[in-house]
C-alpha positions as CSV (number, residue, x, y, z in Angstrom):
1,X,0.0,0.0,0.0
2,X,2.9,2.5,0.9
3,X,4.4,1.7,-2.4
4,X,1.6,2.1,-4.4
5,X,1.0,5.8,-2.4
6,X,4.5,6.5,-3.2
7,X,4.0,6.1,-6.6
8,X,1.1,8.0,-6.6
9,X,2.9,11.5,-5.4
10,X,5.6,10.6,-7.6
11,X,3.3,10.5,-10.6
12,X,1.5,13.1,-9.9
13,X,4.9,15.1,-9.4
14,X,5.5,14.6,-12.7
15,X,2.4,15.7,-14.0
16,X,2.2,19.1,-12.3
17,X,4.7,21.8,-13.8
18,X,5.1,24.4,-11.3
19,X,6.7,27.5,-12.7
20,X,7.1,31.0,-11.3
21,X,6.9,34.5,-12.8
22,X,6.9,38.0,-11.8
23,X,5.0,40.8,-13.1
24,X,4.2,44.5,-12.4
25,X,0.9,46.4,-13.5
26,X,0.4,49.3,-11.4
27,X,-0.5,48.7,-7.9
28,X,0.2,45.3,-6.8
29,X,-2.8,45.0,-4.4
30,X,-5.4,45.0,-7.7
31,X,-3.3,42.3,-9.6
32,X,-2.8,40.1,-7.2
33,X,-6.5,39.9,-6.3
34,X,-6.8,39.5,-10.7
35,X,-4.4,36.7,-11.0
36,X,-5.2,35.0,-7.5
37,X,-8.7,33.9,-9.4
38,X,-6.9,32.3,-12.5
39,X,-7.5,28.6,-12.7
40,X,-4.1,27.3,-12.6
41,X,-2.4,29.5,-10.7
42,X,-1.4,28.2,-7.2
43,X,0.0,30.9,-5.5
44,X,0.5,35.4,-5.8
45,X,2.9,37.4,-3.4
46,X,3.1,41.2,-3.5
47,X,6.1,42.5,-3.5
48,X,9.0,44.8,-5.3
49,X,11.7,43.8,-8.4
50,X,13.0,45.5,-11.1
51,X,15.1,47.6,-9.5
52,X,19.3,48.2,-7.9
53,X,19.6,48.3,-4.6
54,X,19.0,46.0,-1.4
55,X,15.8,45.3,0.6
56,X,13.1,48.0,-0.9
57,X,10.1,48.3,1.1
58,X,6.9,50.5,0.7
59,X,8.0,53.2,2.3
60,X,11.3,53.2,0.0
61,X,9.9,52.6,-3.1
62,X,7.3,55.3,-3.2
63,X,10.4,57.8,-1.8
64,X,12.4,56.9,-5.3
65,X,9.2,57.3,-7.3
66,X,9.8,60.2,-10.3
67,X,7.0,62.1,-11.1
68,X,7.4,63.9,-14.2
69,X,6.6,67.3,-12.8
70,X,7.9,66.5,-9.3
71,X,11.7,65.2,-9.8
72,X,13.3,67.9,-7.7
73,X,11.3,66.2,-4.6
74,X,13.3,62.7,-5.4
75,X,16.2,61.3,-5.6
76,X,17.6,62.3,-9.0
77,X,20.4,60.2,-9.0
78,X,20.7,58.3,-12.3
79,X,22.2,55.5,-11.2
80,X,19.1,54.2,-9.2
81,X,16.9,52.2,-10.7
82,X,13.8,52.1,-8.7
83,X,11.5,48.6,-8.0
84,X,8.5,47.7,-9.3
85,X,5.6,47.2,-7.7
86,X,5.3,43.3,-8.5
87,X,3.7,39.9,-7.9
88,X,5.1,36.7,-8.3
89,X,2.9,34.0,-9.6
90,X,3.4,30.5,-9.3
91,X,1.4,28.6,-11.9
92,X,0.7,25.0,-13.5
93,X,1.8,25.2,-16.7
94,X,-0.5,21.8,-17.6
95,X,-3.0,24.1,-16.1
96,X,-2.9,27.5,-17.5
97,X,0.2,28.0,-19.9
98,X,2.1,30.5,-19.8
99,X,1.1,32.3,-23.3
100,X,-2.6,32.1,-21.5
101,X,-1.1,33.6,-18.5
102,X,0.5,36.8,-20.2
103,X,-2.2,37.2,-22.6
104,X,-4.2,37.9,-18.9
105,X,-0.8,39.9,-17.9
106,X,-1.8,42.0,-20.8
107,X,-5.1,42.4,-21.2
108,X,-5.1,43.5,-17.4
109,X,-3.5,46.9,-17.6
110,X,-2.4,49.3,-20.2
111,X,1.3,48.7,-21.1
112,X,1.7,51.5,-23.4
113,X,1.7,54.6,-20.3
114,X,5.3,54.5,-19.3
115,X,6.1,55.1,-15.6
116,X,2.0,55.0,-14.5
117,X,-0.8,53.1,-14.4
118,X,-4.3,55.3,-14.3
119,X,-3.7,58.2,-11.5
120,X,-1.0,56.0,-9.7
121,X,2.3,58.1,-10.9
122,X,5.7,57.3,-10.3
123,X,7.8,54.4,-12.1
124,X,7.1,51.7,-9.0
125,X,3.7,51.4,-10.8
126,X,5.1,50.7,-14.4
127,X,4.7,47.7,-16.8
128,X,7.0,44.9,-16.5
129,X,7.5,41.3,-17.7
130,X,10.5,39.7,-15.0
131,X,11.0,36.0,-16.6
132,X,12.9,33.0,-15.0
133,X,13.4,30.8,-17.9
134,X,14.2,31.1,-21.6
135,X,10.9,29.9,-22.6
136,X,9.0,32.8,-20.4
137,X,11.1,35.0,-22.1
138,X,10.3,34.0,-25.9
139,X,6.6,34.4,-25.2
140,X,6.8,37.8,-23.6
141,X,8.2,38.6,-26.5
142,X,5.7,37.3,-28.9
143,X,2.8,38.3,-26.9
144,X,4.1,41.7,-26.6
145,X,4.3,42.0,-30.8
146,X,0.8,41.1,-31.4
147,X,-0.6,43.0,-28.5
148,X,1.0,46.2,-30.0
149,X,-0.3,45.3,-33.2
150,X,-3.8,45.0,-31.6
151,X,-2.7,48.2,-29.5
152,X,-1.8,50.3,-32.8
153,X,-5.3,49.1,-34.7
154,X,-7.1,51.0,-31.9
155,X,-5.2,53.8,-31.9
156,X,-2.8,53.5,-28.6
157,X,0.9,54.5,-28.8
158,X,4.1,51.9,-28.0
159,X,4.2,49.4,-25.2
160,X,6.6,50.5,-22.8
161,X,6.7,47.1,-20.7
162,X,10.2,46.3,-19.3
163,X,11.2,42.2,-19.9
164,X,13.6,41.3,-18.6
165,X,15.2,38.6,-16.4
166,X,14.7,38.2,-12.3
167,X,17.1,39.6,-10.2
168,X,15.5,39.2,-7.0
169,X,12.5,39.3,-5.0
170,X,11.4,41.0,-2.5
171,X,8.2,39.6,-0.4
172,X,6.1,42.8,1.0
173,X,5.0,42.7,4.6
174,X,2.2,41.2,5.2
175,X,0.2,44.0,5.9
176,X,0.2,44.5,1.5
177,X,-0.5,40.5,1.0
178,X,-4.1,39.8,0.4
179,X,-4.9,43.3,1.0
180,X,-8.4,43.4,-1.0
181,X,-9.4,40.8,1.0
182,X,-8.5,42.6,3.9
183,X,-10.5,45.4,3.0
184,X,-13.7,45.0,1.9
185,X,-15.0,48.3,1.3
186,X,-13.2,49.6,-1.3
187,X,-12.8,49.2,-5.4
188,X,-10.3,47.3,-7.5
189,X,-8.5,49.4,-9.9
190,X,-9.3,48.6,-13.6
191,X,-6.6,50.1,-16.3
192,X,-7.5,47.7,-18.7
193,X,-8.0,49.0,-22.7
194,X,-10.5,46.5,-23.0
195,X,-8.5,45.1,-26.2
196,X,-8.5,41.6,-26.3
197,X,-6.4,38.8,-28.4
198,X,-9.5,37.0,-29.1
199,X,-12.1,39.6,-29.4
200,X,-15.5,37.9,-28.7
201,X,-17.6,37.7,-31.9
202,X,-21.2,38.9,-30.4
203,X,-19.1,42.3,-28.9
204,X,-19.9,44.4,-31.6
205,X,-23.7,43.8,-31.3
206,X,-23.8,44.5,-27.8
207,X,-23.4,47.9,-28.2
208,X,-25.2,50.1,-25.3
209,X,-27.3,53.6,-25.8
210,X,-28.8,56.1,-23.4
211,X,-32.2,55.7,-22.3
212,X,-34.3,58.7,-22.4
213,X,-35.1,59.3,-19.0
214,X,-32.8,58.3,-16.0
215,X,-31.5,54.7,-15.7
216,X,-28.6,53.1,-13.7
217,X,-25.6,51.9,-14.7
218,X,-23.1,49.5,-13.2
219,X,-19.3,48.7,-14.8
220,X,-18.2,45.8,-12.7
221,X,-15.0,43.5,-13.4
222,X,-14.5,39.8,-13.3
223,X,-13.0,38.4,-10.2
224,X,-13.7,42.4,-8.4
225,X,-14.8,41.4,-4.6
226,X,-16.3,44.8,-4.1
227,X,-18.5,44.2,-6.7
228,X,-19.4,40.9,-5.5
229,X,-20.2,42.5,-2.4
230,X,-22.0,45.1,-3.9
231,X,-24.3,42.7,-5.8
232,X,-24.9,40.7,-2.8
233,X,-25.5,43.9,-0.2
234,X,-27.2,46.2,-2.8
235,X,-28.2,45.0,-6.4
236,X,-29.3,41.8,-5.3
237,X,-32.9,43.2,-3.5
238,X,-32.9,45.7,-5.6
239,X,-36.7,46.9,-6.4
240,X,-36.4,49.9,-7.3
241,X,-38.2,51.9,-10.7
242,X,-35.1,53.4,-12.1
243,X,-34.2,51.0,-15.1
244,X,-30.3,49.5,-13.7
245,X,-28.1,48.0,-15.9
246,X,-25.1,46.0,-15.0
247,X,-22.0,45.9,-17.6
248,X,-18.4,44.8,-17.5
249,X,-16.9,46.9,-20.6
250,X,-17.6,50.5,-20.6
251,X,-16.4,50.6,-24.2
252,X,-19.8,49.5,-25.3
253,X,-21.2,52.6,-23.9
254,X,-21.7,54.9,-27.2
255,X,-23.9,58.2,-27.0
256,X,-22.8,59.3,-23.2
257,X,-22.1,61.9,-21.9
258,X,-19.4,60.8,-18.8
259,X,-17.5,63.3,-16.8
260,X,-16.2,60.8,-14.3
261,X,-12.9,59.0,-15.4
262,X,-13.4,54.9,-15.2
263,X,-10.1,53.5,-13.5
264,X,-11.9,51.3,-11.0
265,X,-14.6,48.8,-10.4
266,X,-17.5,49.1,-9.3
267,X,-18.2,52.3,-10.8
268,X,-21.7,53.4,-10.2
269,X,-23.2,56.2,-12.9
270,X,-26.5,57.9,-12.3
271,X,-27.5,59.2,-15.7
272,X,-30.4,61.1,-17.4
273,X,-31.2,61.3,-21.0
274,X,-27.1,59.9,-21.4
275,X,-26.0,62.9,-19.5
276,X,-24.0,61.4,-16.2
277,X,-25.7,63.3,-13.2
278,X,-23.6,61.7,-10.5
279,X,-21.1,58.9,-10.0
280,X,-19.1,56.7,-7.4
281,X,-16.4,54.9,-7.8
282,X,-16.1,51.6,-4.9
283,X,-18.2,49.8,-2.8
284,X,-21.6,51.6,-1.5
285,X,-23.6,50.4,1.3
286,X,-27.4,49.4,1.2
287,X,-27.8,53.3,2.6
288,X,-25.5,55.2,0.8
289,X,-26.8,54.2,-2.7
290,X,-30.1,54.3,-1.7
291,X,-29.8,58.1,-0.1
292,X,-27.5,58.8,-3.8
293,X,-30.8,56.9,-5.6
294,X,-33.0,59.5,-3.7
295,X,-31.2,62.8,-4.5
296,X,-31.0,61.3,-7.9
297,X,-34.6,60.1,-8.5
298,X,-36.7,62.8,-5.9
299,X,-34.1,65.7,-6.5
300,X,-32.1,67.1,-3.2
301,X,-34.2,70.3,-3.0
302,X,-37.9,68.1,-3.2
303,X,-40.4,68.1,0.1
304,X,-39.7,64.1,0.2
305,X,-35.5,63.9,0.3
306,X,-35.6,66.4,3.2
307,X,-38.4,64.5,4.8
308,X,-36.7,61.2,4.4
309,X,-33.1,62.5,4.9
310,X,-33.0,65.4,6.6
311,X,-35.9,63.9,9.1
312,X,-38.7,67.0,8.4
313,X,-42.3,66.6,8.5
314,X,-44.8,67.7,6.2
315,X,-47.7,70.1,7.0
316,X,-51.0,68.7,8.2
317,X,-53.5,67.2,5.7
318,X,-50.7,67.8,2.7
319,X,-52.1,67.6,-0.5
320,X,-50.2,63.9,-0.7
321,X,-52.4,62.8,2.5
322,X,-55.8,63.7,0.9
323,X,-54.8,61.4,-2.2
324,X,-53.8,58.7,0.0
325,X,-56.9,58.4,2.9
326,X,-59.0,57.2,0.6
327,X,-57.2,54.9,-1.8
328,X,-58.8,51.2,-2.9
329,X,-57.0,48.2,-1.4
330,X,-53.0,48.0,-1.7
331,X,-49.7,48.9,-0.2
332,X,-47.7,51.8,0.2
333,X,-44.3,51.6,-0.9
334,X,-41.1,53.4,-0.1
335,X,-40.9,55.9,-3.2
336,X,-36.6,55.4,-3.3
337,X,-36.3,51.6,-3.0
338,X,-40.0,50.3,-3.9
339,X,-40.3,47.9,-1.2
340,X,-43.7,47.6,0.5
341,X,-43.6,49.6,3.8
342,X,-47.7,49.5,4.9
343,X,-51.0,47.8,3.9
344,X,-54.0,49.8,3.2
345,X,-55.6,46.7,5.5
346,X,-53.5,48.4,8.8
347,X,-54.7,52.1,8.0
348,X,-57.3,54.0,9.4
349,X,-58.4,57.9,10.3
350,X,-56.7,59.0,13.2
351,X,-57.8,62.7,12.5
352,X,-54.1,63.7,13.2
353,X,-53.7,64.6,9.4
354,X,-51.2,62.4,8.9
355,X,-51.3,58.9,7.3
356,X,-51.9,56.5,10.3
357,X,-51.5,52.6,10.5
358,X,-51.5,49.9,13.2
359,X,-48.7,48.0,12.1
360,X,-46.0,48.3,9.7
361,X,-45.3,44.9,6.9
362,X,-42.8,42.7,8.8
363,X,-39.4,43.6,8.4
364,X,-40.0,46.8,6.1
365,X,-39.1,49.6,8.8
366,X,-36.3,50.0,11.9
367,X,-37.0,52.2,14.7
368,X,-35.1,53.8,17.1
369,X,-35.2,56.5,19.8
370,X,-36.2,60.3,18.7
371,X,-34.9,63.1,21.4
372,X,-35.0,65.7,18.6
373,X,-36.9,69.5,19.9
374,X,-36.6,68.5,23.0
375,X,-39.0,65.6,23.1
376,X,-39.0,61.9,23.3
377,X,-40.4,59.9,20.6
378,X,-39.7,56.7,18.3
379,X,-38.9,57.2,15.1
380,X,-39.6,55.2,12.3
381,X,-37.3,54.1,9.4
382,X,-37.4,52.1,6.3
383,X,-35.3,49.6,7.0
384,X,-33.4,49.3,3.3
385,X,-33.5,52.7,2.2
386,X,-32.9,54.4,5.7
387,X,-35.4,57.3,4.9
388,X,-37.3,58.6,7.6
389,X,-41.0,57.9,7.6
390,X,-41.9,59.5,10.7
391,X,-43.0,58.7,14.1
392,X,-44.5,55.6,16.0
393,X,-46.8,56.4,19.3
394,X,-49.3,54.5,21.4
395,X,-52.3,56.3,21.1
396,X,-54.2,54.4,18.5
397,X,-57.9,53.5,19.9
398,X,-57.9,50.1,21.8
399,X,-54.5,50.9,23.2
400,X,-52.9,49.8,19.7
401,X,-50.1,51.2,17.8
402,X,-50.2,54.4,15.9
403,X,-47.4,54.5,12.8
404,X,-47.7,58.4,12.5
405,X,-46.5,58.6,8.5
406,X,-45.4,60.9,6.3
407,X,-47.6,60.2,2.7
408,X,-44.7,62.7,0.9
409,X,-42.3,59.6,1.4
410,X,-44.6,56.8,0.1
411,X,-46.1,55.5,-3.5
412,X,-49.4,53.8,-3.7
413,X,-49.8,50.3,-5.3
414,X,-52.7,48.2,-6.2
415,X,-52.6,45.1,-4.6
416,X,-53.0,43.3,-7.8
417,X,-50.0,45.7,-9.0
418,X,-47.9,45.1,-6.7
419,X,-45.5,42.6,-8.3
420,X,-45.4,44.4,-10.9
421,X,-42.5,47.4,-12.1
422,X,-43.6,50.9,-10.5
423,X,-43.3,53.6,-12.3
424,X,-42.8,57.3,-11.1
């Protein structure tokens, strides 16, 4: 049995080919998380190469850094060469070869902008191929020719990208390894052309136009974990009547008008009639897209964002409250995220002059403790959006609740309507 184990490792030993390489695309953090997800690839460390002298570290390698403008402020001895920020990949070559590997390397970043990489300046961020064999070597080379040919066709300058052989490595602390993972709530930089080697045949029919109106959109990368997260804490519930589009090339986006520059993912646009009206680059909590969807969708200067974010109340019997009273069967909705907040079932005539209910629809609202002008009272809260609704008291006849609402805040629905899209 031992034997036949034995053989077993040894056979699979000579099956797996384990080779290393070391590239630089701008900052390391970003493309290790990109080649960490590669099938095939066994192992990424973040760290520096490239350069002349002994033991770099963060704080060293951003001190030799030239700006173009800035060289005064650095060391402008020409001797220096300064590291890269790098990551060494061990890979399978039975798994993912290496020409696979570097077309990835390539397609990941945009070789052809000398010592920078997007708004990261300074030559620690620029391109470079570091090989440790002769065949790694070849295929950087070849890759490199038809990339720029691919590069030239779509109007980009010369690749810049240093190949050549590894010195040494130098493993960052530990704080840099894994750092994406590490923190969550931030974006993965994306400096790719979008230029591919195989160009995907259905990409020129997929080309996206503005909606008239206001719509949503969403550029996301493969492998990003903020977006991930951002899908699974946001997008994923998301109900509300603003069309939202979700897209991983924003060179398919023709007829826009952006103002924002796209160097990182997610990247959340907030357009009208293809006219960008806001945008956020990174990760956005459940309540900061939803108070962004509400200056966006209700305007920042309407009655119903200062009611449901700067926690005012309307007047008595408001115009909104004598439509409401009297409404057929249905819901009430929460006019920024669409998700059912009260039943018509639970309402009745309090006289108050404000929209009164027993009870709320489980799990739609929060509340919490009010000592605003100098009283105390409950306040009530939608529990995805975070808008303010109004007040809860304990007045209602039969000693039963009384949800004291704000109709400004809310959108009627049929019952029978109810699954169905809302529209403003």
């Amino acid at each position: 049995m031992q034997k036949v184990f034995l053989l077993l490792i040894f056979s699979f030993s000579l099956y797996a080919k384990s080779e290393t390489i070391v590239v630089g695309a701008g900052c390391f953090w970003g493309v290790e998380k990109y080649f960490s997800a590669l099938k095939g690839v066994e192992d990424v460390v973040v760290g520096y190469a490239g350069g002349n002298y002994k033991d770099p570290n963060y704080k060293k390698v951003l001190a030799h850094r030239k700006k173009p403008l800035l060289n005064f402020l650095y060391d402008n001895n020409s001797s220096l060469v300064n590291h890269a920020e790098v990551v060494k990949i061990t890979y399978d070559e039975n798994i993912i070869s290496t020409e696979k590997l570097l077309k990835s390397f390539w397609e990941l970043h945009d070789p052809t902008q000398g010592e920078r990489q997007g708004n990261d300046v300074g030559n620690n961020y620029r391109s470079i191929i570091l090989y440790t064999t002769e065949r790694q070597k070849e295929i950087a080379y070849k890759t490199k020719e038809r990339y720029q040919k691919l590069l030239s066709a779509h109007g980009y300058g010369k690749i810049t990208t240093e190949i050549k052989k590894l010195h040494k490595f130098y493993k960052a602390q530990e704080y840099h390894q894994d750092y994406l993972q590490k923190h969550p709530n931030g974006y993965c930089p994306n400096h790719a052309t979008g230029i591919q080697f195989q160009a995907k045949k259905s990409q020129k029919n997929n080309i996206i136009y503005p909606l008239k109106g206001k719509e949503i959109i969403i550029i996301e990368s493969k492998n990003c974990p903020f977006c991930q997260k951002f899908q699974q804490d946001v997008l994923s519930s998301y109900r509300g009547s603003i069309p939202l589009k979700e897209i991983t090339d924003p060179q398919k986006l023709h007829g826009f008008h952006l103002t924002k520059k796209f160097f990182a993912t997610p990247t959340i646009l907030f357009i009208q009639n293809g006219i960008e009206q806001y945008a956020h680059i990174g990760y956005m909590d459940e309540k900061e897209f939803y108070k962004a969807l509400a200056a966006f969708k209700l305007g920042k200067s309407s009655e119903a964002y200062d009611i449901a974010f700067n926690k005012n109340t309307e007047r008595r019997f408001c115009k909104q409250y004598d439509k409401f009273k009297h409404t057929p069967d249905g819901v009430f909705i929460d006019r920024v995220s669409g998700d059912p907040l009260f039943d018509t079932k639970e309402r009745f005539n309090s006289g108050s002059g404000w929209l009164s209910f027993y009870k709320a629809i489980d799990g739609a609202i929060i509340t919490k403790e009010d000592y605003s002008y100098g009283m105390h009272r409950t306040e009530v809260i939608a529990k995805k959006s975070g808008a303010h609704l109004g007040h809860l008291f304990h007045d209602a006849p039969n000693g039963k609740d009384r949800f004291c609402i704000n109709a400004t805040v809310l959108k009627f629905v049929k019952r029978e309507d109810l699954h169905q899209k809302s529209k403003k």
